[in-house]
N, C-alpha and C positions, 0 to 999 in steps of 0.2 A: 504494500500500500504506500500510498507520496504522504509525504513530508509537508509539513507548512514552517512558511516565514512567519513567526509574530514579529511584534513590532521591536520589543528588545532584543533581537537577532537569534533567539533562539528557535530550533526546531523541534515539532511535534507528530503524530500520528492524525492525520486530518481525521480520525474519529471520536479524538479525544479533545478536540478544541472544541472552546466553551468562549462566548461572548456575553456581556451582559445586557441585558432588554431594554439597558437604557444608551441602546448603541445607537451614537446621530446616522450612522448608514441602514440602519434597520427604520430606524426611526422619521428619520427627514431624508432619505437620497444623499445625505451630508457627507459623497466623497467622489473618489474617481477611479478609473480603474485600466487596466489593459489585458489584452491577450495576444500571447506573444506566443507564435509557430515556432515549432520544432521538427526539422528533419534527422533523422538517425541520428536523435541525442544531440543535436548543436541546434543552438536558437539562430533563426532568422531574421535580421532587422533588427539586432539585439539595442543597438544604440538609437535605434530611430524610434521606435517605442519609449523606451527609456526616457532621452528628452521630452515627447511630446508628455509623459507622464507628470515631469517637472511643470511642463509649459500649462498643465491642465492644476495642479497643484498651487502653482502661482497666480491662477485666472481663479480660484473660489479661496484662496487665501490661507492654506495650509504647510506648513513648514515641517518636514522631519530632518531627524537628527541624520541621517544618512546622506551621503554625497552621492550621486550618483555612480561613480566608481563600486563603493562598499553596496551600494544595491543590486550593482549587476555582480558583484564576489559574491554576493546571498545566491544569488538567483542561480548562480555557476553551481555551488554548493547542494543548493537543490536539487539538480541534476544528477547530480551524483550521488548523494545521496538514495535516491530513488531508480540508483544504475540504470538511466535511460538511454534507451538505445533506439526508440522507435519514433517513429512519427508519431507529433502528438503538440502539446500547446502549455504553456502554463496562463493560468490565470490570476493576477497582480491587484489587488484593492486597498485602497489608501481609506483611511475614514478619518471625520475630526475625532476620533475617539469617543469614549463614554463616559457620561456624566445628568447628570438628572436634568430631565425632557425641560427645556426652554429654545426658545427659537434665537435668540443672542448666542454667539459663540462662548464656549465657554471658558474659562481660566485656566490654568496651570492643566491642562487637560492632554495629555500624551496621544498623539495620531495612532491608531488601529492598522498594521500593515500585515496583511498575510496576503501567501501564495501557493497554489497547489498545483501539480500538476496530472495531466490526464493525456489517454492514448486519443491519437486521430488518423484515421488513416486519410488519404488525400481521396478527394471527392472524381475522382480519374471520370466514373463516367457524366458530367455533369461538362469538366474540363473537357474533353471529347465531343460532347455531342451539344452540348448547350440546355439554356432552360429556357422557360415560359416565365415570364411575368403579367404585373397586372399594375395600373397605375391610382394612386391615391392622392388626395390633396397632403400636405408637410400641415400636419395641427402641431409641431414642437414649438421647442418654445427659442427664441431667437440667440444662443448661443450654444449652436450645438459643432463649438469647434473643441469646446470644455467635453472631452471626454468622461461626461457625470453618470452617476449610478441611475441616475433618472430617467429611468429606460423605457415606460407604462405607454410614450404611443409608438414607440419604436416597434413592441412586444404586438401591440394590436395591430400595426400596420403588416408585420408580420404572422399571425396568426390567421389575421385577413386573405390574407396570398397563399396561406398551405393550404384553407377551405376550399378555396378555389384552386386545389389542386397545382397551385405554383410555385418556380424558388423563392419568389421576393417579390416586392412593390418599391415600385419608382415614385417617388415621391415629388410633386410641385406646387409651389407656390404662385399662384396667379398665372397659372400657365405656364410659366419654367421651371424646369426640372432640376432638384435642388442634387439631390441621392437618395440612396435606396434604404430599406428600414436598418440595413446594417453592411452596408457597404458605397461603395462611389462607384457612380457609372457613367459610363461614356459614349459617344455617339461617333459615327464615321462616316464622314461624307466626300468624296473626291478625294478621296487618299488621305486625309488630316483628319485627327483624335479630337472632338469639343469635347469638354468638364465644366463645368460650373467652377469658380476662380475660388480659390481658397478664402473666402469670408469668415464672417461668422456663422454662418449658416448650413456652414458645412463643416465635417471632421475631415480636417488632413492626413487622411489617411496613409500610413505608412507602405502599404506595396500602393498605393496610386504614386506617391514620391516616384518611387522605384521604376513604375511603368514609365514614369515623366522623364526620368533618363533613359530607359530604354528603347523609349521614343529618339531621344535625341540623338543618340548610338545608330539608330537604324534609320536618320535622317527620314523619319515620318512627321510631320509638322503637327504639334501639340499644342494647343489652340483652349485655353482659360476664356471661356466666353460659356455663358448659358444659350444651352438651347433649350427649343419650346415642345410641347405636348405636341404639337401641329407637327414638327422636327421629325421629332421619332419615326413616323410613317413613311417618311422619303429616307430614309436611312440605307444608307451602302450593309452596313452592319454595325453593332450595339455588343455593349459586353460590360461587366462590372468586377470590380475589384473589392479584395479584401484579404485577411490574412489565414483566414481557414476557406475562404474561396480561392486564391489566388488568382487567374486571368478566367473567368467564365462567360464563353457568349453567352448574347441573349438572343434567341431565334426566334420569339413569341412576344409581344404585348398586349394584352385584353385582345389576345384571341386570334389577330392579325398579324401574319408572321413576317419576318424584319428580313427584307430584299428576298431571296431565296427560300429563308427558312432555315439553313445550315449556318456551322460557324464560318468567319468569316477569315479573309488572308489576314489582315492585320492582329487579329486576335490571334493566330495562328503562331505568327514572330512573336508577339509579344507571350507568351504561352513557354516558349522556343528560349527566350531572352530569362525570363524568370528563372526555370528550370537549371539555365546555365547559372548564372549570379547565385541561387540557391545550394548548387552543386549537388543536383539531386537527377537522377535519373532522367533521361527522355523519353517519357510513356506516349505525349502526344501520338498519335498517329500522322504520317505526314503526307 
């Protein structure tokens, strides 16, 4: 069984950890958190999770005693600890700590940090062959580059899209396409990737970074502009990003299938590009 990080850097049997009720992440959404991929026991993206952790830490105002250095030694530690060798993820949560239920931050109050890790095998036929989506208005709330615990319309936007039989839902705002209930997605038209521009409004997502230099490696023009609902329909090909998705087309929207219907060239490199940088296997079919 994995091992967790507490906050005082020690490790325990993630079935013997114990929190108390008056915990502000149980309580108020009061933290942030990450999930970070693992291919055959090495993390992916180690550093770029990492900071945006800090960057998410410093936007809702919480300070730990750890440098980021000594957090990624914990997170090493874990690893091995837990002799992991497989594919799989750990998952990283910060909290203000616990102290008795008031909506003011509270005093001398020690941040909550644990981490566990879990097996994942990669999602191969999904990568392959693509998904179906379904599109929904963005009801979040306007800073969701703060990677918060505050996950409640993300969870329905996505619960939404499995009833109807889908991967995900594409999310917009007044007719532009912000991202997806848990990942970033992209549109391709005449050979050039659009994304929605790193706002507030979106998570900068760590393999979208990745795909953005990928892009520029394979001299495909990556193009920070929103596109529209209207957009989507004319599309060459579509596909989204994230870190237990890695490069996934999308061949489907509310029903109507995106150019062909199959995945597309560019999601194909880029697919091709990850794999390499990850240094993991090339299952792609090509």
């Amino acid at each position: 069984m994995y091992a967790i990080i507490m906050s005082q850097g020690k490790f325990t049997h993630k079935d013997g950890l114990k929190f108390s009720y008056e915990e502000r992440g149980f309580q108020f959404g009061d933290g942030v958190y990450e999930v970070i991929r693992i291919y055959k026991g090495e993390y992916y993206l180690l550093d770029e999770h990492i900071a945006r952790l800090y960057r998410s830490l410093e936007a809702i105002h919480i300070q730990i005693k750890h440098t980021p250095e000594e957090l990624k030694a914990l997170l090493l530690q874990l690893l091995m600890k837990n002799h992991m060798k497989k594919d799989g993820f750990v998952y990283l949560q910060v909290t203000r700590g616990s102290a008795v239920r008031n909506h003011i931050f509270p005093e001398n109050t020690a941040p909550n940090i644990f981490a566990y890790i879990e097996d994942r095998a990669r999602n191969v036929d999904a990568i392959e062959n693509g998904v179906r989506t379904i599109l929904l208005p963005d009801e979040r709330w306007d800073n969701c580059y703060i990677k918060s615990l505050n996950l409640l319309p993300n969870v329905l936007a996505k619960q939404t899209a499995y009833e109807q039989g889908c991967y995900e839902a594409i999310l917009h705002d007044d007719q532009k396409v912000t991202e997806c209930g848990s990942s970033n997605v992209f549109f391709v038209k005449d050979g050039k990737i659009y994304t929605h521009p790193t706002t507030k409004r979106i998570l900068a997502g760590c393999v979208r970074m990745a795909v953005k230099q990928f892009a520029k490696n394979l001299k495909i023009p990556f193009i920070e502009e929103a596109f529209t609902v209207d957009d989507i329909f004319e599309a060459d090909e579509m596909f989204l990003t994230s870190s237990l998705s890695e490069v996934i087309p999308i061949i489907e929207v509310e029903g109507k299938q995106i150019a062909d219907g199959k995945p597309g060239e560019i999601a194909r490199q880029l697919q091709l590009a990850y794999e390499k940088d990850a240094n993991i296997q090339l299952e792609i079919a090509k």
